[in-house]
C-alpha positions as YAML, in Angstrom:
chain: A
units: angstrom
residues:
- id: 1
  name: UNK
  ca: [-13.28, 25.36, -26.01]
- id: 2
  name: UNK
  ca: [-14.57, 22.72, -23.21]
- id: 3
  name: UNK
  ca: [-13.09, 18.95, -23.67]
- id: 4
  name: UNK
  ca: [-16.27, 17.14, -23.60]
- id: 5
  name: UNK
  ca: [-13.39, 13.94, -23.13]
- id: 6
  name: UNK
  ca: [-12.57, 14.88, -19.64]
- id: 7
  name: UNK
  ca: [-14.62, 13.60, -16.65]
- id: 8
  name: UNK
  ca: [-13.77, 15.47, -13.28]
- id: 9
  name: UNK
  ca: [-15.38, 14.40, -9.86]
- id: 10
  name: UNK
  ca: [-15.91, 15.93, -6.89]
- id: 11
  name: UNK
  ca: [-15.30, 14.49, -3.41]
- id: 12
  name: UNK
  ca: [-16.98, 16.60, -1.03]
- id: 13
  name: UNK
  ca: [-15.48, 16.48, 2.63]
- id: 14
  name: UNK
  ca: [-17.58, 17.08, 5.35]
- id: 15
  name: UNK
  ca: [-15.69, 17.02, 8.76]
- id: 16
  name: UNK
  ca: [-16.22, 20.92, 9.15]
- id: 17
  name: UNK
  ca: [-19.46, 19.87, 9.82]
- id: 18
  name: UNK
  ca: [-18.77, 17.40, 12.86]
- id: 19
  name: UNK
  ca: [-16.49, 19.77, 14.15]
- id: 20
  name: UNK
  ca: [-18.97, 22.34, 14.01]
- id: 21
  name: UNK
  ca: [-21.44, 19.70, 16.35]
- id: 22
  name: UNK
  ca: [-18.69, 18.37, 18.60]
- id: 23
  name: UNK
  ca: [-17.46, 21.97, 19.37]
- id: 24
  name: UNK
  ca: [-20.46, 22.10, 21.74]
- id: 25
  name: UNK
  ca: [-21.28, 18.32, 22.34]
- id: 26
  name: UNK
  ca: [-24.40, 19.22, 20.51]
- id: 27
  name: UNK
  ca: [-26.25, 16.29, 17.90]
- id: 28
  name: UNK
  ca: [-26.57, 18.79, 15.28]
- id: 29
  name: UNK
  ca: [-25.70, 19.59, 12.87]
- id: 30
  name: UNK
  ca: [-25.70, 16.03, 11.38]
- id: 31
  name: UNK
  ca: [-23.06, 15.42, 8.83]
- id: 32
  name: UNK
  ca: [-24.84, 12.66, 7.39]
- id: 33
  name: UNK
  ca: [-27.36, 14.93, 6.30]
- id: 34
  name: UNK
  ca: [-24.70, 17.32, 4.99]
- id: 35
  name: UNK
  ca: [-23.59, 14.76, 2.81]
- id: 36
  name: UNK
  ca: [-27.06, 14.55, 1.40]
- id: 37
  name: UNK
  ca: [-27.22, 17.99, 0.44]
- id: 38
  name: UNK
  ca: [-24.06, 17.94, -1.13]
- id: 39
  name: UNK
  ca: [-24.85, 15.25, -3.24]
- id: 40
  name: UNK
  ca: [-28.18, 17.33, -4.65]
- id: 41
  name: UNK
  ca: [-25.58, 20.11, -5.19]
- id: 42
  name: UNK
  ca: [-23.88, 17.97, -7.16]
- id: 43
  name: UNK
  ca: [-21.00, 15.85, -5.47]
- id: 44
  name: UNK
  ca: [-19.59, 12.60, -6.92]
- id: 45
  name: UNK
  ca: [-18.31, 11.48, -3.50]
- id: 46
  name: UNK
  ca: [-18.31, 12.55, -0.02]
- id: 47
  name: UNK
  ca: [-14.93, 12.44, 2.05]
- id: 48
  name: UNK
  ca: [-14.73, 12.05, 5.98]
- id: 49
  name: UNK
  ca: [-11.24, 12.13, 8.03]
- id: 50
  name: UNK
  ca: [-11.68, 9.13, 11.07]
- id: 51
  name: UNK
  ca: [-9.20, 10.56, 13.07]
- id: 52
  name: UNK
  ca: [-7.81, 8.28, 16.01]
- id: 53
  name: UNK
  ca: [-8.89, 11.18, 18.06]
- id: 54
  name: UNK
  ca: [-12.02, 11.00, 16.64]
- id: 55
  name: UNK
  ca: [-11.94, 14.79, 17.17]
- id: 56
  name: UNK
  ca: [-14.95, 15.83, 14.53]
- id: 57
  name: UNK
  ca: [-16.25, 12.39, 12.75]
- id: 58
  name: UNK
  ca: [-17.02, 9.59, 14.90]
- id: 59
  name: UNK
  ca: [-17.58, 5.74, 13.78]
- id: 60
  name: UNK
  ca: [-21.27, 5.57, 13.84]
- id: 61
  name: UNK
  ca: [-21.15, 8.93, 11.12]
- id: 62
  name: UNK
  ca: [-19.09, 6.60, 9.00]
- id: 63
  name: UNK
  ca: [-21.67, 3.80, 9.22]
- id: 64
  name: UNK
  ca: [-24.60, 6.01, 8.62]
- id: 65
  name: UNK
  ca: [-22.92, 7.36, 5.57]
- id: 66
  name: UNK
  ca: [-22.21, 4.36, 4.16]
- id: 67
  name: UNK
  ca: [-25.69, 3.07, 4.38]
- id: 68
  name: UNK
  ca: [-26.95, 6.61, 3.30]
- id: 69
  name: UNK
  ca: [-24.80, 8.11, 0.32]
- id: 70
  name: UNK
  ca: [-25.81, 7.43, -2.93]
- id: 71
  name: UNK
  ca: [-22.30, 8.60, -4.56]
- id: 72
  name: UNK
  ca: [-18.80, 7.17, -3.68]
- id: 73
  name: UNK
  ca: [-17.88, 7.36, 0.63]
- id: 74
  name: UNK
  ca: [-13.90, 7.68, 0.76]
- id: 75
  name: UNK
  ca: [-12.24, 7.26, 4.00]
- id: 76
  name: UNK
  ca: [-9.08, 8.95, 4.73]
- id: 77
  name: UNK
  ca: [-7.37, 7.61, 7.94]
- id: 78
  name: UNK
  ca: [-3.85, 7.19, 9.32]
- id: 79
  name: UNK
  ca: [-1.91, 4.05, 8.24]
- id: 80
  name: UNK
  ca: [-2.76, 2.03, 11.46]
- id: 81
  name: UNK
  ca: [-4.00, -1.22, 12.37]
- id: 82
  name: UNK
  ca: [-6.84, 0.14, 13.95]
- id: 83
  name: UNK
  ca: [-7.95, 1.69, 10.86]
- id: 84
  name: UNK
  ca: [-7.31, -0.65, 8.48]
- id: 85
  name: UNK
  ca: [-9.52, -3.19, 10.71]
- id: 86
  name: UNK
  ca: [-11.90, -0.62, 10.74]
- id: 87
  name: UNK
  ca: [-12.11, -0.15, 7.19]
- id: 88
  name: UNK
  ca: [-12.48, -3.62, 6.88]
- id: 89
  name: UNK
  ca: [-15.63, -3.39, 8.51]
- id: 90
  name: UNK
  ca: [-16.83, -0.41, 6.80]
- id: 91
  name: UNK
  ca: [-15.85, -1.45, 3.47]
- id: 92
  name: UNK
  ca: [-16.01, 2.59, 1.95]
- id: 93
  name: UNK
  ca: [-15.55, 2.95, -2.04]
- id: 94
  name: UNK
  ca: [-12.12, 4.15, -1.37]
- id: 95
  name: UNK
  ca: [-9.51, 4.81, 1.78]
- id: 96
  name: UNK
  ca: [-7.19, 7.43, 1.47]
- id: 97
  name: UNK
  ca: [-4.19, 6.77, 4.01]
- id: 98
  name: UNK
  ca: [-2.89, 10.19, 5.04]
- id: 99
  name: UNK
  ca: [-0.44, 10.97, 8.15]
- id: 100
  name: UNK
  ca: [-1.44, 12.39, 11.23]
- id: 101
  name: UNK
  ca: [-0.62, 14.55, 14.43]
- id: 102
  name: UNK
  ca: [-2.28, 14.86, 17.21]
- id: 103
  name: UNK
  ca: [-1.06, 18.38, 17.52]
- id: 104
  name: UNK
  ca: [-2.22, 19.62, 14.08]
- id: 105
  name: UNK
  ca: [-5.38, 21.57, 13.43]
- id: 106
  name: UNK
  ca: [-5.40, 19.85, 9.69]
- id: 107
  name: UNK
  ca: [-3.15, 17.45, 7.67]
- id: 108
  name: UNK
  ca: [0.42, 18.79, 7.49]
- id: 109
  name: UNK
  ca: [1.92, 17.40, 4.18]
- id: 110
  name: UNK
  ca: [1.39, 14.25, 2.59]
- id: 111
  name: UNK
  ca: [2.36, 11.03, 3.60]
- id: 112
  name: UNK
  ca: [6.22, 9.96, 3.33]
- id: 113
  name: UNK
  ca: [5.44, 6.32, 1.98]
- id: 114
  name: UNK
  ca: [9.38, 6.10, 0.97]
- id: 115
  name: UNK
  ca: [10.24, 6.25, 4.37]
- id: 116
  name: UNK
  ca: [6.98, 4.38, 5.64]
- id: 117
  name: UNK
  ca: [6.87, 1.89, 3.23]
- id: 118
  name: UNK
  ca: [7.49, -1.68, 5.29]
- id: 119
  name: UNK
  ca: [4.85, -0.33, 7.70]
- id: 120
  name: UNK
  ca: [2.30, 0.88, 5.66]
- id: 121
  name: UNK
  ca: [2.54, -1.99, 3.27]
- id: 122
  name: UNK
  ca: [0.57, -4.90, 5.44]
- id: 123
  name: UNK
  ca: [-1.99, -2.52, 6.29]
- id: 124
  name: UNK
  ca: [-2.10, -1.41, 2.48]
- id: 125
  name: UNK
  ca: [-2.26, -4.84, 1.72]
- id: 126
  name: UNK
  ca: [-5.40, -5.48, 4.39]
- id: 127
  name: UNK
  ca: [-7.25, -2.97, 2.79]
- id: 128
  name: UNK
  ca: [-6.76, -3.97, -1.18]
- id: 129
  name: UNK
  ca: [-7.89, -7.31, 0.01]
- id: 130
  name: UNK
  ca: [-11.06, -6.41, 1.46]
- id: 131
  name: UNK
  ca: [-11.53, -4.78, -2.02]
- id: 132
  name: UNK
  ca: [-11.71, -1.12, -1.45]
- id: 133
  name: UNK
  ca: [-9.81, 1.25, -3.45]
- id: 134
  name: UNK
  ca: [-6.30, 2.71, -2.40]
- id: 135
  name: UNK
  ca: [-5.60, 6.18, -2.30]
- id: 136
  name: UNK
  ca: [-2.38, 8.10, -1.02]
- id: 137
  name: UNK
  ca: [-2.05, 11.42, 0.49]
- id: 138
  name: UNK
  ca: [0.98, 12.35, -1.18]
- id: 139
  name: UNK
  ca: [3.99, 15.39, -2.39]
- id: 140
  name: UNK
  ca: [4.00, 15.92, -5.46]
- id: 141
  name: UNK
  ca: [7.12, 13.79, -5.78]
- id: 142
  name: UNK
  ca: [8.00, 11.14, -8.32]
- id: 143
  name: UNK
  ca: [9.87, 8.81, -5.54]
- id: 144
  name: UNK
  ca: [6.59, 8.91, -3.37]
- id: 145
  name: UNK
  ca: [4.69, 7.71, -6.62]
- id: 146
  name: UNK
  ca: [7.35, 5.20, -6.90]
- id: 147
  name: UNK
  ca: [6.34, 4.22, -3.65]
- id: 148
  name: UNK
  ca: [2.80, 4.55, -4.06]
- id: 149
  name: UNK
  ca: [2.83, 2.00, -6.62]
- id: 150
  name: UNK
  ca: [4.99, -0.64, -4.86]
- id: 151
  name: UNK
  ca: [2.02, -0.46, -1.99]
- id: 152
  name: UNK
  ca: [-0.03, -1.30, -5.15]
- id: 153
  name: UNK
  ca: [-2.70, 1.81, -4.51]
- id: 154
  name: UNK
  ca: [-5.04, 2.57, -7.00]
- id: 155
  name: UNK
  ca: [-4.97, 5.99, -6.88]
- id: 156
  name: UNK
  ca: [-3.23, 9.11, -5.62]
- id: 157
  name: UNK
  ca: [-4.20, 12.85, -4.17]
- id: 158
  name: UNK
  ca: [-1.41, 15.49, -4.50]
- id: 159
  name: UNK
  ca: [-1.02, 17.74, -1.90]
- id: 160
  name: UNK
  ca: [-2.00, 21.29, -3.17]
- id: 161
  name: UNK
  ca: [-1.54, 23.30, -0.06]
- id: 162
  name: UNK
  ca: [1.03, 25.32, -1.53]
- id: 163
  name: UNK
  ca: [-1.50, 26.94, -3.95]
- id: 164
  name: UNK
  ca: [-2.89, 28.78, -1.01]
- id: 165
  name: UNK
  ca: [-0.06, 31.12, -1.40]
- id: 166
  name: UNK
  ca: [0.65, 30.95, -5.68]
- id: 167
  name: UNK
  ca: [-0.94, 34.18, -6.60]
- id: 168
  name: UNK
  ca: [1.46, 36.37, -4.07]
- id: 169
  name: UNK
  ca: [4.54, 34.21, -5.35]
- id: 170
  name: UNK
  ca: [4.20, 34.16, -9.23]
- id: 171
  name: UNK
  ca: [7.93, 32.64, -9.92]
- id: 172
  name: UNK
  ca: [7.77, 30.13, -6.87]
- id: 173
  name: UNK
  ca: [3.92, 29.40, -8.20]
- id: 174
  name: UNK
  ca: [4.85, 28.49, -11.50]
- id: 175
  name: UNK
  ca: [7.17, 25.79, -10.13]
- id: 176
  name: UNK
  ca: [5.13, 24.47, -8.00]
- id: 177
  name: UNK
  ca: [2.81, 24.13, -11.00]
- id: 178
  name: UNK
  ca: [5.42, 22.34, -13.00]
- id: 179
  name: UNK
  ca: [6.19, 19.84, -10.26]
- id: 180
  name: UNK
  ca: [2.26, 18.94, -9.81]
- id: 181
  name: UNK
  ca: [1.93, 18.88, -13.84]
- id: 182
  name: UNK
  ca: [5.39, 16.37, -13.84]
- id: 183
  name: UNK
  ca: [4.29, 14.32, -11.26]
- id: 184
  name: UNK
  ca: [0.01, 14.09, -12.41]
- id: 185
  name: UNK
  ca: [1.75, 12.62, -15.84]
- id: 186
  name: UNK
  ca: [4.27, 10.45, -14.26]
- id: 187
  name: UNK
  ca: [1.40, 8.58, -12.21]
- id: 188
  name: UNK
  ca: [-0.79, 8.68, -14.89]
- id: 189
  name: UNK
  ca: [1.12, 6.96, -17.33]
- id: 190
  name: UNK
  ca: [1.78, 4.40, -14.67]
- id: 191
  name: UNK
  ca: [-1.42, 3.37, -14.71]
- id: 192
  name: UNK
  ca: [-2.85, 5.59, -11.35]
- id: 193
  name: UNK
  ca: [-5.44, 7.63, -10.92]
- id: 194
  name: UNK
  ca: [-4.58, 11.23, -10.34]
- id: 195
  name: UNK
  ca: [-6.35, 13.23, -7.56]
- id: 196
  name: UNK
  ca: [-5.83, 17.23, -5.87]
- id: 197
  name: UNK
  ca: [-6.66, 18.37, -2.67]
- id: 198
  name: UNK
  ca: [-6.06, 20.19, 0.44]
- id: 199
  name: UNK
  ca: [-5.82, 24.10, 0.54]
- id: 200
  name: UNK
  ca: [-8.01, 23.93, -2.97]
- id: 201
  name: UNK
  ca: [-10.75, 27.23, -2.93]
- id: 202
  name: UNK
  ca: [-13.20, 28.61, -5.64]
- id: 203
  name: UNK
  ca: [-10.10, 31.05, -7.43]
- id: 204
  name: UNK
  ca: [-7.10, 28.42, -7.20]
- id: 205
  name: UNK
  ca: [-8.35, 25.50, -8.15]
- id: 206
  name: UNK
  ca: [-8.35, 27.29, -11.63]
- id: 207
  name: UNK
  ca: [-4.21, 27.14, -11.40]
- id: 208
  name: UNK
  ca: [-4.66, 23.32, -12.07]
- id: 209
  name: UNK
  ca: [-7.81, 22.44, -14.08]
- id: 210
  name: UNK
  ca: [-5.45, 22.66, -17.02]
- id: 211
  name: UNK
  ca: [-3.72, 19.44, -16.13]
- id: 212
  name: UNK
  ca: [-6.06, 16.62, -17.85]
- id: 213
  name: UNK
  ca: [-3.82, 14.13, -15.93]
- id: 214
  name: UNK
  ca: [-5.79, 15.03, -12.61]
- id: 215
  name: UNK
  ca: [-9.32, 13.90, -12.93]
- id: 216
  name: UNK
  ca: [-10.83, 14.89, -9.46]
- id: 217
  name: UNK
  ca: [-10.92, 16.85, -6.35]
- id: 218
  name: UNK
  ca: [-11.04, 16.61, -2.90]
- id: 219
  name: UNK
  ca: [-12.35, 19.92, -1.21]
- id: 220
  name: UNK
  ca: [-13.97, 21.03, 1.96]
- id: 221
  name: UNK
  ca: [-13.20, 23.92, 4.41]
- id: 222
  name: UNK
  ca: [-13.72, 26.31, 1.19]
- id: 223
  name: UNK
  ca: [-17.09, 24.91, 0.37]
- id: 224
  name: UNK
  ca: [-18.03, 24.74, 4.03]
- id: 225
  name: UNK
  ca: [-17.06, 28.13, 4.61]
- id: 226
  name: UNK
  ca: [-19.07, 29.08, 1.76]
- id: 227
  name: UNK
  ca: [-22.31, 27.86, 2.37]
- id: 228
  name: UNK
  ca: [-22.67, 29.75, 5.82]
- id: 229
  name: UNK
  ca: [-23.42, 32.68, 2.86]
- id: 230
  name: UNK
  ca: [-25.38, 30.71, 0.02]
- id: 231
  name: UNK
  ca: [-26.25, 26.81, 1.49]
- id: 232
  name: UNK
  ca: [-24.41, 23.99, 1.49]
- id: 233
  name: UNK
  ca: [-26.23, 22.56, -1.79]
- id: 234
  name: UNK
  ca: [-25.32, 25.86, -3.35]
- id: 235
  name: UNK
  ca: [-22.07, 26.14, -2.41]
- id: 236
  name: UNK
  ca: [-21.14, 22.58, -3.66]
- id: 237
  name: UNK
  ca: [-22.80, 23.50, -6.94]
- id: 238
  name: UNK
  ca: [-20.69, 26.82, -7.34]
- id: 239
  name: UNK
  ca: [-17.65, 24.58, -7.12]
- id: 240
  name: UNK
  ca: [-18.93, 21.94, -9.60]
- id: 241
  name: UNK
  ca: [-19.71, 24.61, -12.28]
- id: 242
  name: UNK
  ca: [-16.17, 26.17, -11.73]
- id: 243
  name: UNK
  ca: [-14.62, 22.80, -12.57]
- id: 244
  name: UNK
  ca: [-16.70, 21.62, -15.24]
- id: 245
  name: UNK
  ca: [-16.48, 24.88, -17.34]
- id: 246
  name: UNK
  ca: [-13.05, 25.07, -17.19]
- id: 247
  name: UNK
  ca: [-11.92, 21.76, -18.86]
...
């Protein structure tokens, strides 16, 4: 039986798009008119990565998206002062602060805000003041919530990654699945809001739609990927059914 009481959102993340444009210095396709589509598909939010390399989105995408959107624009950028004075500026619903290498093809782990915390605190600080949300890229880890909530954030994602791999390790999988449950209920009680992403498809998001604790989602490759076949409006719809008839 559905739980009517349970509100889920969507955050759709566009960057395959950009990459898709930048990989041959083209002006299409336009990710601001990506995020569009997702939003008629059914998106609460749209999610862009500004990376310093600006390797996919770039900062007038940001400010088009801002100004175009109709649903909540979340930011996710490294914890610089570059990007918190661009954030500033921007002023998005919500910035995610995530780490970063220039060497990686996407985010590798969450952020270590135990060991990070005296730096990422001013800049944390910067960007509560401007009065955008807070959200941390995170492990699910009760000392990085810890941490989370001495920066003050608002909210955080878990890392989901590892349920890439869940179904072809059933004993490691159902760890994992304890950790992310212990962790969603920790934060929650704390008084955060609890958020999943990265490495999250159209099968294995299923593994964690069970934990009421974790009321949204940040997904993109696997919706990208999908709407080569059926549309990007389509494909974001798919994925909204999936979690809403699953509560």
């Amino acid at each position: 039986m559905l739980d009517s009481t349970i509100v889920r959102k969507l955050s759709v993340n566009i960057d395959h798009i950009a990459t898709l444009r930048e990989a041959r210095r083209e002006l299409f396709p336009d990710p601001v008119q990506a995020a569009v589509l997702a939003e008629l598909g059914g998106a609460d939010g749209i999610t862009v990565h500004l990376r310093s390399d600006r390797r996919h989105i770039h900062e007038r995408d940001v400010f088009l998206l801002k100004e175009t959107i109709k649903t909540d624009l979340n930011i996710e950028m490294a914890a610089t002062k570059e990007m918190a004075e661009i954030a500033v500026q921007i002023k998005p619903a919500m910035v995610t602060l995530v780490p970063e290498k220039p060497e990686e093809i996407t985010t590798l782990g969450g952020l270590d805000l135990t060991k990070n915390l005296k730096k990422i605190n001013p800049l944390a600080k910067k960007i509560k003041q401007a009065r955008i949300m807070l959200s941390v890229f995170i492990e699910a880890d009760k000392k990085q919530v810890e941490s989370a909530l001495k920066l003050r954030a608002d909210q955080i994602e878990i890392n989901t990654e590892c349920l890439k791999h869940i179904s072809d390790l059933p004993q490691a999988g159902s760890r994992i699945l304890e950790e992310i449950v212990s962790v969603a209920q920790f934060a929650s009680a704390e008084g955060l809001i609890v958020h999943a992403g990265h490495g999250l498809d159209y099968k294995n998001i299923i593994d964690i739609l069970s934990i009421k604790e974790i009321t949204g989602f940040s997904i993109g490759f696997a919706i990208i990927a999908r709407a080569v076949f059926v549309g990007l409006k389509d494909a974001v719809a798919e994925m909204k059914r999936i979690i809403e008839h699953n509560l």
